[in-house]
Backbone as ProteinMPNN parsed JSONL, in Angstrom:
{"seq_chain_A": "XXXXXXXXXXXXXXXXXXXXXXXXXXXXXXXXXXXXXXXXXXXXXXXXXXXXXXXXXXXXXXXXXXXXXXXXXXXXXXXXXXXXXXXXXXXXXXXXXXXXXXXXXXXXXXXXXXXXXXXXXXXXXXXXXXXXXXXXXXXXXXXXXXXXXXXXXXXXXXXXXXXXXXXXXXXXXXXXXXXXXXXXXXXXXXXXXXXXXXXXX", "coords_chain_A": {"N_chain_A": [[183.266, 42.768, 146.307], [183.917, 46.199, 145.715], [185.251, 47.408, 142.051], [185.62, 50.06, 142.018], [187.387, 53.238, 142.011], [189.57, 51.851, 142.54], [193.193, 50.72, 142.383], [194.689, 49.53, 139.391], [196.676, 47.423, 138.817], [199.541, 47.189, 136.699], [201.936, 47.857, 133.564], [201.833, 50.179, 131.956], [202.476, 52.932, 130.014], [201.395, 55.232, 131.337], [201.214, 54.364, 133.885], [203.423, 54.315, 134.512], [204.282, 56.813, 134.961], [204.97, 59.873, 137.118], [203.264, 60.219, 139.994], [202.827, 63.351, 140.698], [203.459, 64.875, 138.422], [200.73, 63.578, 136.907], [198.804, 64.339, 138.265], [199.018, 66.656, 138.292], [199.229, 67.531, 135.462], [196.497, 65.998, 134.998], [194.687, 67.308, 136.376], [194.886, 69.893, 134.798], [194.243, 69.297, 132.435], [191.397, 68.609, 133.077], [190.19, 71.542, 133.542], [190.453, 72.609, 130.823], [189.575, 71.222, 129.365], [186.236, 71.445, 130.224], [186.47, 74.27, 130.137], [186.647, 74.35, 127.176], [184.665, 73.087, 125.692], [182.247, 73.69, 124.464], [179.988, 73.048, 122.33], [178.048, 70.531, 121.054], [179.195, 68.408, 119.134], [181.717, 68.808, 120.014], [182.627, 67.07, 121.932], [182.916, 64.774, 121.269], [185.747, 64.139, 120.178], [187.401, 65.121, 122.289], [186.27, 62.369, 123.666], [187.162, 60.48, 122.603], [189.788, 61.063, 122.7], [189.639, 60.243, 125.391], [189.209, 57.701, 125.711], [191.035, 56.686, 124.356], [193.115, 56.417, 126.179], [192.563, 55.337, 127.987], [192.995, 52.86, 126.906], [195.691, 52.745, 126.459], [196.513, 52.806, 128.971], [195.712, 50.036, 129.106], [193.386, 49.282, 130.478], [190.693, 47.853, 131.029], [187.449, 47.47, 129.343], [185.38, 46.689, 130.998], [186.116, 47.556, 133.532], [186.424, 49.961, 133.041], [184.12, 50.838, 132.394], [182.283, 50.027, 135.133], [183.564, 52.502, 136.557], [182.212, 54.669, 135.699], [179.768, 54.007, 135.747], [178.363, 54.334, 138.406], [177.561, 57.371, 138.11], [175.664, 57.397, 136.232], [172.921, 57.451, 137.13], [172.715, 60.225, 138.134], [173.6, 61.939, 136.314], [171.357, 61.802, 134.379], [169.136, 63.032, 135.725], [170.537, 65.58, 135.655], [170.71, 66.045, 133.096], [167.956, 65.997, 132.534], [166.955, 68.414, 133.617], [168.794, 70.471, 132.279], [167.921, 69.697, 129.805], [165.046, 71.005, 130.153], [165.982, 73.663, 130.917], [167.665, 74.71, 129.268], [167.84, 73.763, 126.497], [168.635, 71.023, 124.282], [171.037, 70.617, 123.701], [172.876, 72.101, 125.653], [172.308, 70.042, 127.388], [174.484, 68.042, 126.08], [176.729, 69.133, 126.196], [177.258, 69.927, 128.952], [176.419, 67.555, 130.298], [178.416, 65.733, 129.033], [180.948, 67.132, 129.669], [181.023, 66.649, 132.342], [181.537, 64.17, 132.32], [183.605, 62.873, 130.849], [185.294, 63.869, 132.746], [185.127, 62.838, 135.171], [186.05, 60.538, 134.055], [188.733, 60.707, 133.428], [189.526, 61.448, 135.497], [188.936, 59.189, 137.464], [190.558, 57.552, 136.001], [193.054, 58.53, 136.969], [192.806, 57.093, 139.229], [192.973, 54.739, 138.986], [195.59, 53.847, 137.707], [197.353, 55.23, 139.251], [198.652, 54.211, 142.696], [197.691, 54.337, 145.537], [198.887, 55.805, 147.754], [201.566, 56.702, 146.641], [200.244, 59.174, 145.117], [199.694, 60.187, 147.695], [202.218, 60.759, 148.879], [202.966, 62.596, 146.75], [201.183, 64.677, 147.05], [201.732, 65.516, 149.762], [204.542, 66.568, 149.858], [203.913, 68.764, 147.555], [202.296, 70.135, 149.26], [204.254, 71.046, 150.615], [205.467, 73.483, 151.038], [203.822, 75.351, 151.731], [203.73, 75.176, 154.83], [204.508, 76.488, 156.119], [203.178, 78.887, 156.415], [201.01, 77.835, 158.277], [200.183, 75.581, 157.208], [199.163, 72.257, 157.76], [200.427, 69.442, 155.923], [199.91, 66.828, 156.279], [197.4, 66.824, 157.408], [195.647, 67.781, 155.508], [196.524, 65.591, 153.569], [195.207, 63.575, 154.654], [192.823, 63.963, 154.666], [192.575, 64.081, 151.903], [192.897, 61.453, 151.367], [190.946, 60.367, 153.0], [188.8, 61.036, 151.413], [188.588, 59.94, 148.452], [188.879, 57.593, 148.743], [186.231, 57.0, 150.001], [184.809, 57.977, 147.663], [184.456, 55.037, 145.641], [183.068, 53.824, 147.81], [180.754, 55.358, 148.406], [179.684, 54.826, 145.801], [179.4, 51.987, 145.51], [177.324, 51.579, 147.963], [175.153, 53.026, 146.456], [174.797, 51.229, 144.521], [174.515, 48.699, 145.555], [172.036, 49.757, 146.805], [170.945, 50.013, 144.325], [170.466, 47.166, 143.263], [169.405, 46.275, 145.162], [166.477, 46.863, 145.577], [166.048, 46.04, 142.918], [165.981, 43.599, 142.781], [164.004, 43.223, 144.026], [162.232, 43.458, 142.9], [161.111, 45.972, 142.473], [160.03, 49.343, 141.145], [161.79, 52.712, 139.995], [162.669, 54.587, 142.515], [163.665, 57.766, 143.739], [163.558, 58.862, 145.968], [163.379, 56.846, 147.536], [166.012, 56.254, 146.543], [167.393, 57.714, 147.252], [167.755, 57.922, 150.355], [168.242, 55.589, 151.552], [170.986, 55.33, 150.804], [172.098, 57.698, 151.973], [171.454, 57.465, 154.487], [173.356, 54.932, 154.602], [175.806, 56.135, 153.782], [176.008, 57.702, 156.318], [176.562, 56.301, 158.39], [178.997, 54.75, 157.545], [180.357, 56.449, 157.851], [180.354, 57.146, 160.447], [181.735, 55.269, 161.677], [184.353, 55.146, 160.556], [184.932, 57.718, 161.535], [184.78, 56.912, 164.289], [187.068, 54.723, 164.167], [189.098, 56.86, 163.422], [189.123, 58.221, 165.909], [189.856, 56.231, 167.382], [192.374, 56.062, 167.136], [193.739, 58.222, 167.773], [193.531, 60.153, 166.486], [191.492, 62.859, 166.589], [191.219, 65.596, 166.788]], "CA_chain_A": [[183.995, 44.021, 146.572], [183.463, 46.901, 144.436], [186.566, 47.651, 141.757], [185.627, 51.332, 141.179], [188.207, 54.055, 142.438], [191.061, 51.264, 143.112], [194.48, 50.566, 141.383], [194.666, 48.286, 138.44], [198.198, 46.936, 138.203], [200.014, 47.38, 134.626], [203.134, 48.286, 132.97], [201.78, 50.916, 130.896], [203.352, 54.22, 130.187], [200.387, 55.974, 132.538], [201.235, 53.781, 135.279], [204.955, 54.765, 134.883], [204.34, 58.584, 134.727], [205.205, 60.088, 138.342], [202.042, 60.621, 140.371], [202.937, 64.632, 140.909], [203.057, 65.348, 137.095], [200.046, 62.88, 136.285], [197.68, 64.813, 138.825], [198.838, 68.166, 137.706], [198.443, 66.948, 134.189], [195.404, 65.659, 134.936], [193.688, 68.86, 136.965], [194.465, 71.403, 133.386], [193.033, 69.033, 131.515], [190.238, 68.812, 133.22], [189.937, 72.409, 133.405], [190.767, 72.751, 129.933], [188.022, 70.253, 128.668], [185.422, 72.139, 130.391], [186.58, 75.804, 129.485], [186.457, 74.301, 125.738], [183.766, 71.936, 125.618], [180.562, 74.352, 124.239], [179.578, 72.473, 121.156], [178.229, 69.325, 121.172], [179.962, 67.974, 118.59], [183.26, 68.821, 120.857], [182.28, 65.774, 123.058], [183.027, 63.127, 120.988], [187.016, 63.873, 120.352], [187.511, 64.511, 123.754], [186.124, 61.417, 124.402], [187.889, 59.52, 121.95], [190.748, 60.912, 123.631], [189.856, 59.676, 126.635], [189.0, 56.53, 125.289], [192.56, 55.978, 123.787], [194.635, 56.926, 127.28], [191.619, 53.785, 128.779], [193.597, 51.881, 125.635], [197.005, 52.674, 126.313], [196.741, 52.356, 130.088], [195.4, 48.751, 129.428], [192.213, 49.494, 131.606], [189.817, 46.815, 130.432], [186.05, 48.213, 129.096], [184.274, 46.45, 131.922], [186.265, 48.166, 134.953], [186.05, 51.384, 132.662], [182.242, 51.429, 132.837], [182.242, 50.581, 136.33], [183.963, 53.829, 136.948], [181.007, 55.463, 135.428], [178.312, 53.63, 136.066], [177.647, 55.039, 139.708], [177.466, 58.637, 137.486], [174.432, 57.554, 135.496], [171.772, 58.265, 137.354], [172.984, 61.838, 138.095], [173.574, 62.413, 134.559], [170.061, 61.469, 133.872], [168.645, 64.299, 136.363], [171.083, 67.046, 135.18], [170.385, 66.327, 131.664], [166.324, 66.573, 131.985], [166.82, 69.506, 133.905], [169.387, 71.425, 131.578], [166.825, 70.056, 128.519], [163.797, 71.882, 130.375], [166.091, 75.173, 130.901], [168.793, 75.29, 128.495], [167.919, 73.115, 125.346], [169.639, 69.336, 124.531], [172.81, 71.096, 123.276], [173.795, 72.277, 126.744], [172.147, 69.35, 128.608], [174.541, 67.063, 126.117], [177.731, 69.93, 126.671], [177.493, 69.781, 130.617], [176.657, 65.658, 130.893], [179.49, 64.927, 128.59], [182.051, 67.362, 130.407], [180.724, 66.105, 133.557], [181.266, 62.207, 132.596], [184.833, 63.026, 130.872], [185.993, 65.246, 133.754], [185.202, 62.095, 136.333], [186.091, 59.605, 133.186], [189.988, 61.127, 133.74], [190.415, 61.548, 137.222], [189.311, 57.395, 137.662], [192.142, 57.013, 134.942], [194.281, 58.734, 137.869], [192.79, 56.121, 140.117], [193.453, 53.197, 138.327], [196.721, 53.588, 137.522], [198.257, 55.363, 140.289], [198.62, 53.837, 143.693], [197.428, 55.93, 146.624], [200.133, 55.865, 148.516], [202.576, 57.87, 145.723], [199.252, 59.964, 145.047], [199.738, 61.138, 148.682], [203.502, 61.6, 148.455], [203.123, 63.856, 145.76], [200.448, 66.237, 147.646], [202.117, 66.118, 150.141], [205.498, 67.148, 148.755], [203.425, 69.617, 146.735], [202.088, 71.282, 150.352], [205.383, 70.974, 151.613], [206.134, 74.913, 151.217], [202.693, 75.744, 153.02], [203.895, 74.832, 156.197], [205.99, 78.387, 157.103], [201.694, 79.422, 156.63], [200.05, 77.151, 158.881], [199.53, 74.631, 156.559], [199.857, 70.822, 157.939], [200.377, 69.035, 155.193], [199.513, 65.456, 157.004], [195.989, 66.782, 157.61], [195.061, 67.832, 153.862], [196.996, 64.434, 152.707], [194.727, 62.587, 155.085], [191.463, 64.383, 154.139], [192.195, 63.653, 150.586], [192.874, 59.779, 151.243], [189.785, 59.613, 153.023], [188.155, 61.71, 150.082], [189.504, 59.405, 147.277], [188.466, 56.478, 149.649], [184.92, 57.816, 150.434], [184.278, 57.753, 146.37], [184.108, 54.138, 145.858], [181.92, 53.48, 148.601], [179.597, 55.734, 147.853], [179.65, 54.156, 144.781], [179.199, 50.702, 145.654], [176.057, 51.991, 148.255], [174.568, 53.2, 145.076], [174.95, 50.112, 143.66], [173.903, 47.898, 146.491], [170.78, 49.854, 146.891], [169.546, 49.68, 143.416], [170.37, 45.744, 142.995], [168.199, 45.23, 146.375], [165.327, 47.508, 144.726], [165.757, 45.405, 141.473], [166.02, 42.041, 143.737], [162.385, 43.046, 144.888], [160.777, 44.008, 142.168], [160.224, 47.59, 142.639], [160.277, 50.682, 140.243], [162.76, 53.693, 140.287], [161.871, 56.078, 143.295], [164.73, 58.748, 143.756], [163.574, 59.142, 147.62], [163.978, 55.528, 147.831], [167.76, 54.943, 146.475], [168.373, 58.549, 148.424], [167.242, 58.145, 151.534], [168.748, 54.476, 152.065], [172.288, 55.933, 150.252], [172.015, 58.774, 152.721], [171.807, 56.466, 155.968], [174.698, 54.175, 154.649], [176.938, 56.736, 153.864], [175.973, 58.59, 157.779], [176.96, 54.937, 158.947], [180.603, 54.435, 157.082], [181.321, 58.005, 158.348], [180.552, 57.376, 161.908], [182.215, 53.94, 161.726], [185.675, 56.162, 159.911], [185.024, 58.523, 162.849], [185.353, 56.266, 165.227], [188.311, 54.45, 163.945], [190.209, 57.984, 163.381], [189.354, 58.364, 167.114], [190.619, 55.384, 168.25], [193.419, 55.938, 166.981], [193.654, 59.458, 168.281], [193.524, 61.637, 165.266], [190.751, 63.238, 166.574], [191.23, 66.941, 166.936]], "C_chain_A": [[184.025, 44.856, 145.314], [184.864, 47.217, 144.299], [186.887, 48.981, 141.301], [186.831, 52.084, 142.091], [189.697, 53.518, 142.658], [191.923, 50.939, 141.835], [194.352, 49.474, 140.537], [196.045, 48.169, 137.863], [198.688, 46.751, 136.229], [201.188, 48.057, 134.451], [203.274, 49.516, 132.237], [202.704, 52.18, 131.134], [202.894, 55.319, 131.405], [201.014, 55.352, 133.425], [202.227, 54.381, 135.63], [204.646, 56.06, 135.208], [204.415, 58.641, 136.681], [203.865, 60.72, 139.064], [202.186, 62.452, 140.37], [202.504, 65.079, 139.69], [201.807, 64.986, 136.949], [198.805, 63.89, 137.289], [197.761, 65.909, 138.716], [198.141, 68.143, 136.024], [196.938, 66.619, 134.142], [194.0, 66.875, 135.168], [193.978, 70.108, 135.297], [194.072, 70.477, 132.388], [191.618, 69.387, 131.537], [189.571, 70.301, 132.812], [189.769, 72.587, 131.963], [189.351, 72.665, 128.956], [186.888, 71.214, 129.157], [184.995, 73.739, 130.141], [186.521, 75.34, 127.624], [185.561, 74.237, 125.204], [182.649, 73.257, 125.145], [179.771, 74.327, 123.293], [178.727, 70.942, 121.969], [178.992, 68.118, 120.457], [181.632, 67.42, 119.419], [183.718, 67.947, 121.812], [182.936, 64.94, 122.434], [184.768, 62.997, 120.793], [187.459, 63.964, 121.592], [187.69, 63.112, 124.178], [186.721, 60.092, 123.818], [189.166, 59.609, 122.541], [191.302, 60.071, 124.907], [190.124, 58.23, 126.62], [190.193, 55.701, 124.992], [193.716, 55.785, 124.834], [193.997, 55.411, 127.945], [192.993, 52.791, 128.104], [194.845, 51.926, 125.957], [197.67, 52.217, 127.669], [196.512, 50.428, 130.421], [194.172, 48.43, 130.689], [191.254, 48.349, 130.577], [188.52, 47.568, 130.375], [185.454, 47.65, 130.336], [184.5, 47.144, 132.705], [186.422, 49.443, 134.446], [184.759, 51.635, 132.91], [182.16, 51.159, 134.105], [182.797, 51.916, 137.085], [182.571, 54.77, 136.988], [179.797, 55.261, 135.932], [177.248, 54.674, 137.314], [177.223, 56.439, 139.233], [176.128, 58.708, 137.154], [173.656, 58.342, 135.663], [171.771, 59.538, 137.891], [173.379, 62.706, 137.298], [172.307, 62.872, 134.078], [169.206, 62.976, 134.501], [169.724, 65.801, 135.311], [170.931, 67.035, 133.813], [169.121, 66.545, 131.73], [166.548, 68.133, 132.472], [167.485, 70.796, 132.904], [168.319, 71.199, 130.239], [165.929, 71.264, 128.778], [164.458, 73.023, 129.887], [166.777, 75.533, 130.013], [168.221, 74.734, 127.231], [168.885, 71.366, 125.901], [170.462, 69.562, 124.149], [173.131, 71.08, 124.289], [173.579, 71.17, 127.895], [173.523, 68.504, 127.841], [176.239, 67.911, 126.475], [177.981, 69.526, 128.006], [177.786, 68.318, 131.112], [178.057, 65.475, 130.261], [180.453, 65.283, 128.989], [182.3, 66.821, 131.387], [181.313, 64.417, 133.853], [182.439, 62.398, 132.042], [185.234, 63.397, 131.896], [185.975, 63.293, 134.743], [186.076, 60.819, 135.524], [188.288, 59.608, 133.298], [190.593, 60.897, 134.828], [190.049, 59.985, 138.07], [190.556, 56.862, 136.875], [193.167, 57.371, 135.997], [194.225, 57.518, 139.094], [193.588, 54.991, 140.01], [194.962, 53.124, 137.806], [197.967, 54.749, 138.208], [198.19, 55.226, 141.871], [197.756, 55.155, 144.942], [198.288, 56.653, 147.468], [201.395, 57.077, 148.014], [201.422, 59.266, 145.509], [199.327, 60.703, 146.398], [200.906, 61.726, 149.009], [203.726, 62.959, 147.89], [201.866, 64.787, 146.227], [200.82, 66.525, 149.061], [204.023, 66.875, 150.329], [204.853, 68.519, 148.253], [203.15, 70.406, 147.981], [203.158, 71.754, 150.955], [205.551, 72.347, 151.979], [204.805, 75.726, 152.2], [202.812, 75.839, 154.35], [203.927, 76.195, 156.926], [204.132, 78.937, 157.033], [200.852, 78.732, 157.883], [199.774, 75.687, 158.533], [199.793, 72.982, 157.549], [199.344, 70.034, 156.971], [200.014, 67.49, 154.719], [198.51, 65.328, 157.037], [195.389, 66.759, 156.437], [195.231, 66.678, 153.734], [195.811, 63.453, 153.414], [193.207, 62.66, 154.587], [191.496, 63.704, 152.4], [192.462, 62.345, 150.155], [191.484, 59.754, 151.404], [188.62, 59.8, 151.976], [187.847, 60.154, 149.145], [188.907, 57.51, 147.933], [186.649, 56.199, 149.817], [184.185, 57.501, 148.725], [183.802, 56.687, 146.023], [183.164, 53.391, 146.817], [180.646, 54.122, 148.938], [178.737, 55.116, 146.685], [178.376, 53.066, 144.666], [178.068, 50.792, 147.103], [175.3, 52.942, 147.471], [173.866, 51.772, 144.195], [174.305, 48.916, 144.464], [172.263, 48.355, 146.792], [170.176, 49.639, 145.525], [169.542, 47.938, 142.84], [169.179, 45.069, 144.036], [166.973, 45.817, 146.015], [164.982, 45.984, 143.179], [165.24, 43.673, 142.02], [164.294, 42.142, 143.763], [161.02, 43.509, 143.868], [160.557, 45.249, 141.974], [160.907, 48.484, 141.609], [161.509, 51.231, 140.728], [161.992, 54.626, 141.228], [162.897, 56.844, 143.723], [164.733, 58.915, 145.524], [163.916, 57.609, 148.187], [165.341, 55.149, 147.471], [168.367, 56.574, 147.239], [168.636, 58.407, 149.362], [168.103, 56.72, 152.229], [170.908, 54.455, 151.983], [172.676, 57.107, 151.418], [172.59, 57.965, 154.039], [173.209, 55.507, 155.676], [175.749, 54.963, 154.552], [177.123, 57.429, 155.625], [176.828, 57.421, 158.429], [178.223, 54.675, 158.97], [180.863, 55.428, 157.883], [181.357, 58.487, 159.94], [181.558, 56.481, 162.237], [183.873, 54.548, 161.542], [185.816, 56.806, 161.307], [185.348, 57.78, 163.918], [186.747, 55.168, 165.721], [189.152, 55.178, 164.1], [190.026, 58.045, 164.899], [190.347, 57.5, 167.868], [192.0, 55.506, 167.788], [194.223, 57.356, 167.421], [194.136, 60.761, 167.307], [191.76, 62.161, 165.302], [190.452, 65.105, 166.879], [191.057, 68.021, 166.201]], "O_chain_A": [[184.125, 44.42, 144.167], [185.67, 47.353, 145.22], [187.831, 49.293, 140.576], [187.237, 51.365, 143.004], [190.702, 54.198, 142.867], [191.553, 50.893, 140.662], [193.88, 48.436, 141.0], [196.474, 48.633, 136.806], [198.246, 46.361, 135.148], [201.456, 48.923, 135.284], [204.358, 49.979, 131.883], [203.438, 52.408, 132.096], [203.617, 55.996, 132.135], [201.668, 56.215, 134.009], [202.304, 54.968, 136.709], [205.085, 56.189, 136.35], [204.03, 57.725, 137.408], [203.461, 61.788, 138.605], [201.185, 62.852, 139.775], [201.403, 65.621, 139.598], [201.166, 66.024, 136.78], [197.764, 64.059, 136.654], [196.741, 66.553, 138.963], [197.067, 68.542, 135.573], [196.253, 67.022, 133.203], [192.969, 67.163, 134.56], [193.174, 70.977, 134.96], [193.51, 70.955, 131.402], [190.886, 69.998, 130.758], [188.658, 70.385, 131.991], [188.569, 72.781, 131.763], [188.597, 73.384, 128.3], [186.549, 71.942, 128.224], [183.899, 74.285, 130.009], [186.314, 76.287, 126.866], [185.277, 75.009, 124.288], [182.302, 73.765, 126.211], [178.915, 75.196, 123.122], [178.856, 70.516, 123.117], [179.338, 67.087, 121.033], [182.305, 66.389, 119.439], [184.802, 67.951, 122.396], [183.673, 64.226, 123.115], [185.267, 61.935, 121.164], [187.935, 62.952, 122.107], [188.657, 62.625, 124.764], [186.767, 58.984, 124.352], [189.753, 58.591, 122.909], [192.356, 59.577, 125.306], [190.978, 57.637, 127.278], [190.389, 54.509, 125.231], [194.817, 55.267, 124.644], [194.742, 54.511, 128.333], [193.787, 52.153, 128.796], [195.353, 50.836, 125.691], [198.729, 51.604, 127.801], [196.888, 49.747, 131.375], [194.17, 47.543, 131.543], [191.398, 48.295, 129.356], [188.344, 48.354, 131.305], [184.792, 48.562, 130.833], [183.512, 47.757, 133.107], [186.589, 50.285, 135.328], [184.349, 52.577, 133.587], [181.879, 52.219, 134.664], [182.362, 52.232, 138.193], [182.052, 55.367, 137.932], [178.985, 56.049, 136.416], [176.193, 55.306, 137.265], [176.376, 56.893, 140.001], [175.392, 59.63, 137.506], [173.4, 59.397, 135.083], [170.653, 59.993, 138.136], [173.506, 63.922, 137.442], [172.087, 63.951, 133.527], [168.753, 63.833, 133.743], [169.354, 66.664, 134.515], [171.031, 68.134, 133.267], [168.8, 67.423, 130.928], [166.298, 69.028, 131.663], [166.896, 71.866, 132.75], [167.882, 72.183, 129.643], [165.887, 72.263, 128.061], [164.073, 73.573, 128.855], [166.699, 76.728, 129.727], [168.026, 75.765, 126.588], [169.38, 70.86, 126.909], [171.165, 68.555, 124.064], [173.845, 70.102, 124.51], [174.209, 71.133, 128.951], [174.132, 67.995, 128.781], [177.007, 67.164, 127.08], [178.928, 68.768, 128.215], [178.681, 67.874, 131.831], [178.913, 65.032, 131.027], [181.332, 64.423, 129.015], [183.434, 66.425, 131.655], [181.469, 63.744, 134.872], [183.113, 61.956, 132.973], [186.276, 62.742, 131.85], [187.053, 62.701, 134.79], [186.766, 60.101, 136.248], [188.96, 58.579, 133.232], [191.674, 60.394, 135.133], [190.682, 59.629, 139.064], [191.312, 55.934, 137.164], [194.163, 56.648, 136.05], [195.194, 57.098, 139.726], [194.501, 54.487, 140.664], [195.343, 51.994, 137.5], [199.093, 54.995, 137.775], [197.638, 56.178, 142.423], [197.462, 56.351, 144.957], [198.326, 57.847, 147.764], [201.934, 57.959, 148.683], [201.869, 60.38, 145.781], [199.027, 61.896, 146.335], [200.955, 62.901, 149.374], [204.325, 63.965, 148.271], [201.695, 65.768, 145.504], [200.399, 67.538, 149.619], [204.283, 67.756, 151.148], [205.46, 69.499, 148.683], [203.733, 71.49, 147.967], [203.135, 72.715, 151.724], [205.781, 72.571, 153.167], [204.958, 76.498, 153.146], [202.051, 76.54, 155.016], [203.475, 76.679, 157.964], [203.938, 79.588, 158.06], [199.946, 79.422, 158.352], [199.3, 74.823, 159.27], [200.942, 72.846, 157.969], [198.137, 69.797, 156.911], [199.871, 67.004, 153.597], [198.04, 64.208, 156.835], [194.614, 65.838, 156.181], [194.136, 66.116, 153.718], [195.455, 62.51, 152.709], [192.532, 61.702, 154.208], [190.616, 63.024, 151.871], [192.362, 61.975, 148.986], [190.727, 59.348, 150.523], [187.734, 58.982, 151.73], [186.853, 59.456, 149.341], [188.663, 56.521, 147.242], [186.102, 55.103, 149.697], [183.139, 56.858, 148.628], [182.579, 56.779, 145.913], [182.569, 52.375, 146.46], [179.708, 53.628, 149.563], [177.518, 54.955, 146.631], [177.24, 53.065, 144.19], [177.931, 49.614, 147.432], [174.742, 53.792, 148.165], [172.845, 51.532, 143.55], [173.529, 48.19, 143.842], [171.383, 47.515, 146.978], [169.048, 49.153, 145.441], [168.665, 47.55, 142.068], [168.454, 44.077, 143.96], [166.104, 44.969, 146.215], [164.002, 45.351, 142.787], [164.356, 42.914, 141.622], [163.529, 41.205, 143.536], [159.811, 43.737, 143.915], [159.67, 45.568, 141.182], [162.091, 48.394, 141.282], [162.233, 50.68, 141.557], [160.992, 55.278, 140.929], [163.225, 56.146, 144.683], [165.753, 59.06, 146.197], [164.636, 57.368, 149.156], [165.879, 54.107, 147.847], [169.507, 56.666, 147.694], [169.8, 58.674, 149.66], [168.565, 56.827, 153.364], [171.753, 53.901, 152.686], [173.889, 57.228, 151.587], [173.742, 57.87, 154.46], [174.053, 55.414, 156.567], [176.743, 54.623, 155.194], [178.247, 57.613, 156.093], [177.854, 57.766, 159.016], [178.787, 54.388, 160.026], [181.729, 55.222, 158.733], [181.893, 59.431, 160.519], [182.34, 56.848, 163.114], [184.61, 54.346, 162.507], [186.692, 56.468, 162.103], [186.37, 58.116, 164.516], [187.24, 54.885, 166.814], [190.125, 54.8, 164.752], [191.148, 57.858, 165.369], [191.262, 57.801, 168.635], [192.775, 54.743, 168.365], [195.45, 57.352, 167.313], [194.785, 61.802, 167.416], [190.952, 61.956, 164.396], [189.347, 65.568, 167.163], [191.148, 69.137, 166.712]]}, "name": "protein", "num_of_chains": 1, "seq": "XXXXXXXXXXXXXXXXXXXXXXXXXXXXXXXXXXXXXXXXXXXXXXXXXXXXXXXXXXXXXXXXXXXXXXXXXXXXXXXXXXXXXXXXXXXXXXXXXXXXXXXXXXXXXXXXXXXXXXXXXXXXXXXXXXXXXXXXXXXXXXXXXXXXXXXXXXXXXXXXXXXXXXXXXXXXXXXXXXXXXXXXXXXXXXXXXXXXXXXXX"}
């Protein structure tokens, strides 16, 4: 069972923090980091940053790089491509915002439940309502969201171990195309659960 996107029990001060603050907190960082970020140099405190909240939350380095890992190989593409057009300054600007920015919002994974994580958005929609809003439907979209990540993941990960199992090279149409069909699969399989249960409208 893959341990990317899920909670990692701990005492730390992160864990304590109230999911509402910690995902507002978390969204102007992000922003923040990426409206800053246009050096390359500017990568590496960032990421020491990040590195130290891993440290304080008590996240262990192995289930930190599994966070990432599934990132790689879409790093790898958007960096040749920004080399070709931009230079290796902005391919290493964009990858490294790109891999902080997701490197954060698994730190929200891992040390806040999902359950309070949906409390606090929906709480936060609560005033939407008098608009239209139902605040049950967003909260549910962004479980299955948040849900949906990890198992993308981990059919990422399953296809290139059965590639490696067999011997075979890297072919991009080969870990798409099989990643493609498993995810169509979970999401009919989801679909048909939400039916049966009659949240289908």
């Amino acid at each position: 069972m893959t341990t990317l996107g899920l909670y990692h029990p701990a005492t730390s001060p992160l864990h304590r923090l109230p999911a509402g603050p910690k995902l507002v907190v978390t969204a102007v960082a992000i922003v923040a980091l990426t409206l800053w970020i246009d050096r390359p140099w500017q990568v590496l405190p960032v990421a020491a940053a990040v590195a130290g909240l891993y440290a304080v939350a008590h996240i262990p380095v192995r289930l930190a790089v599994v966070q990432l890992r599934p990132l790689l190989w879409m790093l790898a593409f958007i960096a040749v491509f920004q080399i070709v057009v931009a230079g290796w300054e902005r391919a290493v600007v964009v990858c490294g915002s790109l891999l902080l920015a997701v490197a954060l919002a698994a730190l929200v994974t891992l040390t806040t439940r999902v359950t309070d994580m949906l409390d606090a958005i929906l709480t936060g929609l609560g005033p939407l309502r008098r608009i239209g809003v139902d605040p049950e439907r967003v909260g549910l979209v962004l479980v299955m969201t948040i849900r949906c990540i990890p198992l993308l993941g981990e059919l990422v990960t399953q296809v290139s171990d059965a590639r490696k199992a067999r011997g075979l090279g890297f072919s991009l149409r080969a870990l798409v195309v099989p990643v493609v069909v498993g995810a169509l699969r979970a999401a009919d399989a989801m679909g048909e659960a939400l039916s049966a249960r009659g949240v289908d409208d």
